[in-house]
C-alpha positions in Angstrom: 51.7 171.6 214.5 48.4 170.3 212.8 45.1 171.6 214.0 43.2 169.8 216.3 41.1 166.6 215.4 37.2 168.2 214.5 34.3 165.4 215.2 32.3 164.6 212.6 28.7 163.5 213.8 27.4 160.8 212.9 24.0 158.3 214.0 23.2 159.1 217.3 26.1 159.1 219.3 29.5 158.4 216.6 31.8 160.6 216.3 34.3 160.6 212.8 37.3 162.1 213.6 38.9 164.1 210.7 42.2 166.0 210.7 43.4 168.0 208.1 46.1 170.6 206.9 45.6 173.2 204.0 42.8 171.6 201.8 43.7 167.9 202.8 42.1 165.7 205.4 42.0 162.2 206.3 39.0 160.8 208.3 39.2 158.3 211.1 36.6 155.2 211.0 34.1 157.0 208.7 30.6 154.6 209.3 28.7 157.3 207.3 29.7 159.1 204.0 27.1 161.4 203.9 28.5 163.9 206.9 32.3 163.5 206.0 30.8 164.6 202.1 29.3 167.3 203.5 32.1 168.4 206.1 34.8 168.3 203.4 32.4 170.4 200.9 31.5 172.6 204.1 35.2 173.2 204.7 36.9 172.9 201.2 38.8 169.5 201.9 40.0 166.5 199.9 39.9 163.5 201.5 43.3 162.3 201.4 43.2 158.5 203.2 40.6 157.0 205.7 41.9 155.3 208.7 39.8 152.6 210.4 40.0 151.1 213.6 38.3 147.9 213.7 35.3 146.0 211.5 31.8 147.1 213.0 29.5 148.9 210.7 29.4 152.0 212.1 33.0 152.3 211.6 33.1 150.8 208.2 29.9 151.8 206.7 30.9 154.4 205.0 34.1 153.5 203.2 32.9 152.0 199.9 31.2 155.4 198.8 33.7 157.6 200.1 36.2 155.7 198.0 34.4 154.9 195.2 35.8 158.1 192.7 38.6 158.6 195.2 42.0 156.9 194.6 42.9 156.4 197.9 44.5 154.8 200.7 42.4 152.7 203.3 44.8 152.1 206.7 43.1 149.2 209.0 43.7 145.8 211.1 45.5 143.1 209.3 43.7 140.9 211.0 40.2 142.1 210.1 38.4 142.1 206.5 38.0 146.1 206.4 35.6 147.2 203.0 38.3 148.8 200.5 41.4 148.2 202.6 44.7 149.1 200.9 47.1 149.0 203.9 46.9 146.9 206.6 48.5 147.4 209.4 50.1 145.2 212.4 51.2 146.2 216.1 54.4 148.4 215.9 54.1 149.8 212.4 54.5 153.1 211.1 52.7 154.9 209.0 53.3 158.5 207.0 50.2 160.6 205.6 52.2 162.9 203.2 49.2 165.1 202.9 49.5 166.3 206.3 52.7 165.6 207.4 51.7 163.1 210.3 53.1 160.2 211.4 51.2 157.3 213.2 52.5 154.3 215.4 49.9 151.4 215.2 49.1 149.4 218.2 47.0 146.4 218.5 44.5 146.7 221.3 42.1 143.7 220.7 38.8 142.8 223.0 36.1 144.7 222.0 37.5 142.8 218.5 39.9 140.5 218.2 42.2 142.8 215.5 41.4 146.1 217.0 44.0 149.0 216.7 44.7 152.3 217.7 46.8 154.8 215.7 49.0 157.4 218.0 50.9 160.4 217.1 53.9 161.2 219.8 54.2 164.9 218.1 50.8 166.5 218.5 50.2 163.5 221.3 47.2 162.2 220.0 45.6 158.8 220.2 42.5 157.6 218.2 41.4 154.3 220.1 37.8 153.7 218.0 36.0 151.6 221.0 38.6 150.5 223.1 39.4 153.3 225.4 36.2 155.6 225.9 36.0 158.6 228.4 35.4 157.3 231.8 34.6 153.6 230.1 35.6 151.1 227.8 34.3 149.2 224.7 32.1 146.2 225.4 34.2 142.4 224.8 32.2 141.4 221.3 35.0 138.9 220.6 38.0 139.5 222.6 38.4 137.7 226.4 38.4 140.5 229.5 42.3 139.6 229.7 42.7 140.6 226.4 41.1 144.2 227.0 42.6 144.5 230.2 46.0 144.3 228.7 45.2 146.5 225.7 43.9 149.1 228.5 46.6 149.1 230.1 48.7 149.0 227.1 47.3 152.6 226.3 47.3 153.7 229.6 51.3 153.8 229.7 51.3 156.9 226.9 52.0 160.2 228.5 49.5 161.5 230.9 48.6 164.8 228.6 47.6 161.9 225.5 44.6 163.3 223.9 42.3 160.6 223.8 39.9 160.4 220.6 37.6 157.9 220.8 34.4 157.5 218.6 30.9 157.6 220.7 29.8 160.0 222.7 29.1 158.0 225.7 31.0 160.4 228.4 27.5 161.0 230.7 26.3 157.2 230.9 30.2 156.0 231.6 30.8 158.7 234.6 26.9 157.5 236.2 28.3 153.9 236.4 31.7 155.4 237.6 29.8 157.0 240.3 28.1 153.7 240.8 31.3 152.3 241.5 33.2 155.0 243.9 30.4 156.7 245.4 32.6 158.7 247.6 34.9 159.4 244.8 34.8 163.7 244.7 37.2 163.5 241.4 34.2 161.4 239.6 31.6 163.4 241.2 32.5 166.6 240.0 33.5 165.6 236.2 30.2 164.0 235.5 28.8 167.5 236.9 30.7 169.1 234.2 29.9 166.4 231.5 26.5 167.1 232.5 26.2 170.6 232.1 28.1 170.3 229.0 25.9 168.5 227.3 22.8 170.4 228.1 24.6 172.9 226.2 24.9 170.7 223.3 29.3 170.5 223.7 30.8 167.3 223.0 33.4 165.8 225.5 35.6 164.8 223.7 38.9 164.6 223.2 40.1 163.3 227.2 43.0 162.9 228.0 45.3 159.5 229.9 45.4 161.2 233.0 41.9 162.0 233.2 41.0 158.9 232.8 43.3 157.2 234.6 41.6 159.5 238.0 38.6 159.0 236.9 37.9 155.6 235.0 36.9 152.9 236.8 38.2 150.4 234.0 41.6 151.5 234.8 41.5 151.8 238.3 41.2 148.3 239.1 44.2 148.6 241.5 42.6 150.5 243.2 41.1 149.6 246.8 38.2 151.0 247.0 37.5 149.7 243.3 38.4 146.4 244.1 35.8 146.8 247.1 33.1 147.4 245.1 33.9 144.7 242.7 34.3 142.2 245.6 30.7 143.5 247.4 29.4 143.0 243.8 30.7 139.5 243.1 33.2 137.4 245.7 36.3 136.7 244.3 36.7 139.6 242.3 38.8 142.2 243.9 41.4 139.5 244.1 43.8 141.1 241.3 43.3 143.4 238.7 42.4 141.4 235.9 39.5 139.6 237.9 38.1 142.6 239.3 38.2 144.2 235.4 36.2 141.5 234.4 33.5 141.6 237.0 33.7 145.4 236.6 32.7 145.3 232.5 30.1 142.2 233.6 28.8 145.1 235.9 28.4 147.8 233.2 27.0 145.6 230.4 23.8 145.3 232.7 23.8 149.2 234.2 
């Protein structure tokens, strides 16, 4: 089995995920080359492939200098224009990184863009979303419709509860406040934005989740739920109707928190 994903900071809040075996690594939506040039000198690496996610700079931003005396592969969306892109990828393909042994199902999860993807890997039961799925939240809908995301959550949230979820901000604290916001009573929420809490006033990062977690514990995949769907319909009649309306009125909700 590989070793475990290692974040990469980057900015203020990113997080580039790079996994690697013996000396190689590839690096997951790399918005900055600086850090990933100084992990893999830090740690002895050579960058074997960069996989993207979707087209926002912070993702992107990077690529062109990381590549630049690097004869490599770029994975990303077919449907988006990724800098340096050698492969792209649509829903259901496979891909093998020879330099560590790892194998990757694609799966197009579009509305926080419309060609968003996500790579997973059944063996080591990892999934790196980029902004789609983020602990206790979701991405914001820049171009997709709320229908769209809805699906693509729920899309995720049918991989095996113990699915390590890698996703690329470090926005755990804000997501579980507005959780809280939603199911005040909720004890589960309660007590993991304690422990986010705590853990970042000791500088930890908290990341990776996993699908069961979040499917406790995030309100963006809970809309089934009653007391969600209470909230949703105090906030805005109509919404706790069904699922999809009350996901709509719950992201309208958190882009004004």
């Amino acid at each position: 089995m590989l070793p475990s994903p290692i974040a990469i900071p980057a900015f203020t809040d990113n997080y580039i995920w790079a996994i690697s075996q013996r000396d190689q690594c590839v690096v997951v939506d790399p918005g900055d080359a600086g850090p990933v040039e100084q992990f893999l000198q830090d740690k002895g690496l050579t960058l074997a492939a960069i996989l993207v996610t979707h087209h926002h700079p912070d993702h992107v931003g990077g690529i062109a200098t990381l590549t630049q005396d690097r004869d490599i592969p770029v994975y990303g969306p077919a449907n988006e224009t990724i800098p340096c892109m050698t492969q792209p990828l649509e829903d259901a393909q496979q891909i093998t990184l020879p330099a560590l042994d790892l194998t990757l199902k694609v799966m197009e999860v579009p509305g926080h863009t419309l060609g968003h993807i996500a790579y997973y890997d059944d063996q080591n039961g990892w999934l790196f979303c980029g902004d789609t799925l983020f602990a206790a939240g979701c991405g914001r809908l820049f171009e997709g419709t709320p229908s769209q995301m809805y699906t693509s959550l729920h899309r995720l949230a049918e991989l095996p509860g113990q699915t390590l979820v890698y996703c690329t901000h470090e926005y755990t604290r804000a997501n579980l406040e507005f959780a809280v916001a939603v199911t005040p009573e909720d004890q589960r929420v309660q007590a993991r934005l304690a422990a986010v809490k705590a853990a970042r006033e000791e500088g930890q990062i908290t990341l990776p989740t996993t699908l069961a977690e979040e499917c406790r514990t995030n309100p963006f995949l809970r809309t089934g739920e009653a007391e969600v769907q209470a909230a949703c319909e105090a906030r805005e009649p109509g919404a706790g109707s069904d699922d999809a309306q009350c996901f709509a009125s719950l992201r309208r909700w958190k882009d004004n928190f």
